[in-house]
PAFI-488138 format. One line per 5 residues: their letters; for each residue x, y negated, z negated of C-alpha. Coordinates in steps of 0.5 Angstrom, whole numbers, always signed. Each point is the difference from the previous one (the first is absolute). Last residue first. Example, Ala and Ser with C-alpha at 12.3 -4.5 7.8 and 13.67 -1.06 7.14 Angstrom:
SA	+27,+2,-14  -2,+7,-2
END
This chain:
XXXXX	-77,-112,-210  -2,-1,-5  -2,+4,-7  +0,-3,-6  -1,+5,-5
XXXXX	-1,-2,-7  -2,-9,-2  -4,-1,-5  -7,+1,-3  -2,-2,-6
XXXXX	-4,+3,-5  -4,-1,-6  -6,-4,+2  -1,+6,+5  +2,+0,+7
XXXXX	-3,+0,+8  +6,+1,+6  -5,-3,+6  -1,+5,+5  +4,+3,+6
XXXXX	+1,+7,-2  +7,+3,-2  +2,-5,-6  -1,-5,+5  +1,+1,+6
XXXXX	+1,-3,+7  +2,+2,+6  +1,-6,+4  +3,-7,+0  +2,-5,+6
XXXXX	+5,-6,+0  +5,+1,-6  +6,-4,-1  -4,-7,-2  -2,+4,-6
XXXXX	-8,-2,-1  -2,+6,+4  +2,+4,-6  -3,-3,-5  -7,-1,+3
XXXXX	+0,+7,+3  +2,+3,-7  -5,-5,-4  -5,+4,+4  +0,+5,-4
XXXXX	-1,-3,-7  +3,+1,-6  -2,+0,-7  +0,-4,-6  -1,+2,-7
XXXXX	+7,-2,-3  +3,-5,+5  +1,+0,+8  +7,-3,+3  +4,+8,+0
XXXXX	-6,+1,+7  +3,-6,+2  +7,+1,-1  +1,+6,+2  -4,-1,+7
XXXXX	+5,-6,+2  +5,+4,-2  -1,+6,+5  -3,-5,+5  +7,-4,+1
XXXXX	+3,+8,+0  -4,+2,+6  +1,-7,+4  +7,+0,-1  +2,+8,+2
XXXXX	-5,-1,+6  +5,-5,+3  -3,-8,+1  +0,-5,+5  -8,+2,+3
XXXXX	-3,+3,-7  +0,+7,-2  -5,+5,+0  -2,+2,-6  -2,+7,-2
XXXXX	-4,+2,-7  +1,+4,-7  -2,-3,-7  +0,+3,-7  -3,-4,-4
XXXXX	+2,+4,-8  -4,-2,-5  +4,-2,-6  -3,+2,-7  -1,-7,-4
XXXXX	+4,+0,-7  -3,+0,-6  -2,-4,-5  -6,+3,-5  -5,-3,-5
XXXXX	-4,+1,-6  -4,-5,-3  -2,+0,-7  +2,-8,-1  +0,-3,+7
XXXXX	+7,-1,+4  +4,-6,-1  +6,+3,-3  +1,+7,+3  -1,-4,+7
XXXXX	+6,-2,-1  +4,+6,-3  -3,+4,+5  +3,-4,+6  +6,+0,-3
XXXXX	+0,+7,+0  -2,+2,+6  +6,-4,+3  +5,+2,-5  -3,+8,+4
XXXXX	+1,-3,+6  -5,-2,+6  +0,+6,+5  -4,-3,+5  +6,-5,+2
XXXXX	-5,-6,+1  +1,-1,-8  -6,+4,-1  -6,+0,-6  -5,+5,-2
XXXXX	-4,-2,-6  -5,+5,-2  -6,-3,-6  -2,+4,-5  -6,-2,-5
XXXXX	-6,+5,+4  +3,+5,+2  -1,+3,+7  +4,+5,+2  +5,-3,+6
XXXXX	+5,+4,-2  +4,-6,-2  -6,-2,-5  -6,-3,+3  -4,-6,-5
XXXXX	+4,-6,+5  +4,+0,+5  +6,-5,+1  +3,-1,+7  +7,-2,+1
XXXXX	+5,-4,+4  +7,-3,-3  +5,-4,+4  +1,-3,-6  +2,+2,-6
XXXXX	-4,+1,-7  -5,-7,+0  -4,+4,+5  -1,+6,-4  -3,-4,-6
XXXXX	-4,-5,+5  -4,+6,+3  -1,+3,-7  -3,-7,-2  -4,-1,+7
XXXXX	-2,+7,-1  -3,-2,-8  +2,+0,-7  -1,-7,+0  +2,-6,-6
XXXXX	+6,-2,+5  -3,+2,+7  +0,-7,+2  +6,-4,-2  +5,+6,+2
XXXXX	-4,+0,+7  +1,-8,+1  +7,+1,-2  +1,+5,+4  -3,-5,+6
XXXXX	+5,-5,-3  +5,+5,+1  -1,+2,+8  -1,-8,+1  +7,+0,-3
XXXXX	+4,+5,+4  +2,+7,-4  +6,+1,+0  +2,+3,+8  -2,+8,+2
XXXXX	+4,+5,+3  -4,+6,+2  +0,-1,+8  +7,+4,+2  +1,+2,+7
XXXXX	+0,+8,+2  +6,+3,+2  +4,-2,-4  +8,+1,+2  +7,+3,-3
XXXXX	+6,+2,+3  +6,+5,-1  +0,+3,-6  +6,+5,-2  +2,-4,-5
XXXXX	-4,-4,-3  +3,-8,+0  -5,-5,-3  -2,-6,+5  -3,+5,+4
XXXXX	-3,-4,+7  -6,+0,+4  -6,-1,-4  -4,-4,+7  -2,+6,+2
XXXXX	-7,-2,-2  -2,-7,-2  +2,-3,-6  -5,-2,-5  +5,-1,-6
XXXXX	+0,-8,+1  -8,+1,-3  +3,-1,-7  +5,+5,-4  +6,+0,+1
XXXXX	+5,+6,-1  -5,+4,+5  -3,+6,-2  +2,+6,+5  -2,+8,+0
XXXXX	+3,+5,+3  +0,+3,+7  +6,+6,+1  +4,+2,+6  +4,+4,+4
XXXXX	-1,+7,-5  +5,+6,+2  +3,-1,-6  -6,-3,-6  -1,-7,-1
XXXXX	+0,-2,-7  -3,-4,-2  +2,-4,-6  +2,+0,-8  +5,+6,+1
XXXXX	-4,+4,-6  -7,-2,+2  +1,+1,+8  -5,-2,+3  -1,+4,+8
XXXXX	-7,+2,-1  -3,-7,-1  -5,+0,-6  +5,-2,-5  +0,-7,+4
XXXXX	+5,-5,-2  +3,-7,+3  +5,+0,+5  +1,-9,+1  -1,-4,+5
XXXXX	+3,-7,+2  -1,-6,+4  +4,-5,+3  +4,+6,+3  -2,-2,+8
XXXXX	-1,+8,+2  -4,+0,-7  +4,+3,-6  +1,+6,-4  +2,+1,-6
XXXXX	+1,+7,-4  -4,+0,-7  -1,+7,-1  +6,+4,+4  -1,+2,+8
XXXXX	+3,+7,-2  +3,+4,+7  +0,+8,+1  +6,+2,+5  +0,+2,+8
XXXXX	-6,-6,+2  +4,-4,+3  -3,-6,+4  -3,-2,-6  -8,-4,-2
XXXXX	-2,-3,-6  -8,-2,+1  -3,-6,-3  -6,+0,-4  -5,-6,-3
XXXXX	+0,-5,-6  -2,-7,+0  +2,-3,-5  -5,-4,-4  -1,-7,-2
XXXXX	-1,-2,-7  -7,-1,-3  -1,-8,-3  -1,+1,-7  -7,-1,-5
XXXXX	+0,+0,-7  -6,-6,+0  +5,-5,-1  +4,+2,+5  -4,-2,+4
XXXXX	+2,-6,+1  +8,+1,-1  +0,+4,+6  -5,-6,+4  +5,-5,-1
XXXXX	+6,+5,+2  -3,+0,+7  -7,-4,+1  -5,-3,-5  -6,-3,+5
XXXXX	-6,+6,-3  +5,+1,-6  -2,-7,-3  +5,-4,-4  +5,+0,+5
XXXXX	-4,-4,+5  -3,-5,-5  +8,-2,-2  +3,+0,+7  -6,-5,+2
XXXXX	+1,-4,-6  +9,+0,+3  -3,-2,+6  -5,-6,-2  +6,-3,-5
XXXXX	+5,+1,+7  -6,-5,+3  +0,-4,-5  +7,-1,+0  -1,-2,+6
XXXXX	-5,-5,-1  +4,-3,-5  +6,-1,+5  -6,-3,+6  -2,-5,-6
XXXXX	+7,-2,-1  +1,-1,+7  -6,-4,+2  +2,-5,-6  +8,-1,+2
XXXXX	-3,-1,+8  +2,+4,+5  -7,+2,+3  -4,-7,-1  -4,+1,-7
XXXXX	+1,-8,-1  -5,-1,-6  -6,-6,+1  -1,-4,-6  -4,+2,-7
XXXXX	+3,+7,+0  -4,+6,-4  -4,+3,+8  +7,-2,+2  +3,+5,-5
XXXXX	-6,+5,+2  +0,+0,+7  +7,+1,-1  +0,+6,-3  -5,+3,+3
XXXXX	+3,-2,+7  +6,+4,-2  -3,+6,-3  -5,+0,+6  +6,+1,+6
XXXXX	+5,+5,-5  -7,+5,+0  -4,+1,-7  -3,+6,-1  -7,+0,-4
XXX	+1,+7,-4  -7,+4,+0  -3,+1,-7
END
């Protein structure tokens, strides 16, 4: 039944429509009176009555519950709030004097150029300068630089900074002069607002008593954000055809998802997927855009400004695309010219052709060499 809300105005005439309506002679109601105010301080205080029902009707239900309200109503069916994710991404140390070998420790902090944000050395045994004995990367004699991994120490869309704002070293290396990200940092994502909870919720309450993709889907979903993924049925990852196995491939937006990662999301899925089913988790395999052209710079602006605005921008659209998503030609000229620095476009190819870069369901394409000049 719809709430009938009452405004200050009708609570009084109300009111003293019925104590006239009781009275055997005519009321003085005039502004000012001692009967107008008592009637005018108990329509206040039904007017806070009316507020504090209100509050009550929206936190009993998660459609208008907000904040920490909605926590505590979904909590009830075992449901949390996702936390926000740090954004990741790489910075390069450099140094003037290259004569002797140089260690960039595990954990060595660095800040933006303003040092309000903060970002830490995190470990990546597939980079060739780790050093599992000295715990870092160790940057060999004659070497100037080395690019490493980044997470920021908070976590949340605060940590997206753009490129070569990271220039301060809080941590003193010696032999290391300098630091900077050359590409900007677009993976940190706030905790999870409450329209995206409640439209979980909605997903958690309409898959329960199914094995289904939309069940699978929300078993991924519910792991992190950030994730994208594609769900093919009766295959196997060799692409053989079997009936009851499904392949899972999932990304982070990195390409190269961690193997805490693959196996949360097997974890999750393990526990809503079809009983006999098979299933596998996989991160995508990267495919590689590779794109040349030539700009012309804008009226008011260097060569140098108009290539390296066109290199990022291009970064960052071919990264932006999820599993299964291809890149299109066109998208090149429309990105390019979209920077103000950049006037004309010519010499475009992509992937050494001028066609759109298709893929399967189980890859993703990011970003390889972006050639401009």
């Amino acid at each position: 039944m719809q709430l009938q809300l009452q405004t200050f105005s009708s609570l009084v005439s109300a009111a003293a429509a019925a104590v006239q309506g009781s009275a055997k002679q005519l009321i003085d109601l005039t502004v000012g009176s001692t009967l107008r105010a008592l009637l005018e301080a108990s329509a206040s205080i039904g007017l806070w009555m009316q507020w504090l029902i209100l509050q009550v009707l929206q936190m009993t239900r998660a459609a208008t519950s907000v904040g920490v309200d909605l926590d505590s109503w979904v909590a009830d069916f075992g449901l949390t709030r996702l936390p926000a994710v740090a954004a990741t991404g790489l910075v390069t140390f450099s140094r003037f004097t290259p004569t002797n070998s140089a260690l960039v420790p595990l954990g060595t902090q660095v800040k933006t150029a303003d040092a309000t944000l903060a970002f830490d050395v995190t470990q990546d045994t597939t980079n060739t300068t780790w050093n599992a004995t000295l715990k870092g990367y160790l940057i060999p004699a004659s070497q100037a630089t080395v690019t490493v991994p980044v997470v920021a120490e908070m976590a949340g869309n605060s940590g997206n900074v753009q490129a070569n704002t990271i220039t301060l070293i809080s941590t003193a290396i010696s032999g290391v002069d300098t630091v900077t990200n050359a590409l900007a940092f677009t993976n940190g994502i706030d905790a999870e607002t409450d329209a995206a909870l409640r439209a979980r919720f909605q997903n958690y309450i309409n898959t329960r008593c199914q094995a289904t993709a939309a069940a699978v889907s929300y078993a991924v979903s519910s792991v992190q954000q950030g994730l994208t993924w594609t769900i093919q049925e009766n295959t196997t990852a060799a692409s053989i055809y079997t009936p009851g196995n499904f392949v899972v491939t999932v990304d982070d937006g990195t390409g190269d998802p961690s193997s805490t990662l693959l196996t949360n999301v097997q974890t999750a899925i393990a526990e809503i997927r079809p009983v006999g089913s098979a299933f596998q988790v996989l991160a995508p395999k990267v495919v590689a855009a590779n794109i040349l052209l030539t700009v012309t710079a804008a009226a008011g602006y260097t060569q140098a400004q108009a290539v390296a605005a066109v290199g990022t921008a291009l970064t960052a659209a071919v990264n932006a695309g999820g599993m299964g998503v291809g890149f299109m030609f066109g998208t090149i000229y429309q990105v390019a010219l979209n920077c103000p620095s950049v006037a004309a476009v010519e010499g475009v190819t992509l992937n050494g052709a001028t066609s759109d870069l298709t893929v399967t369901q189980a890859q993703v394409v990011r970003a390889g060499t972006i050639a401009v000049s």
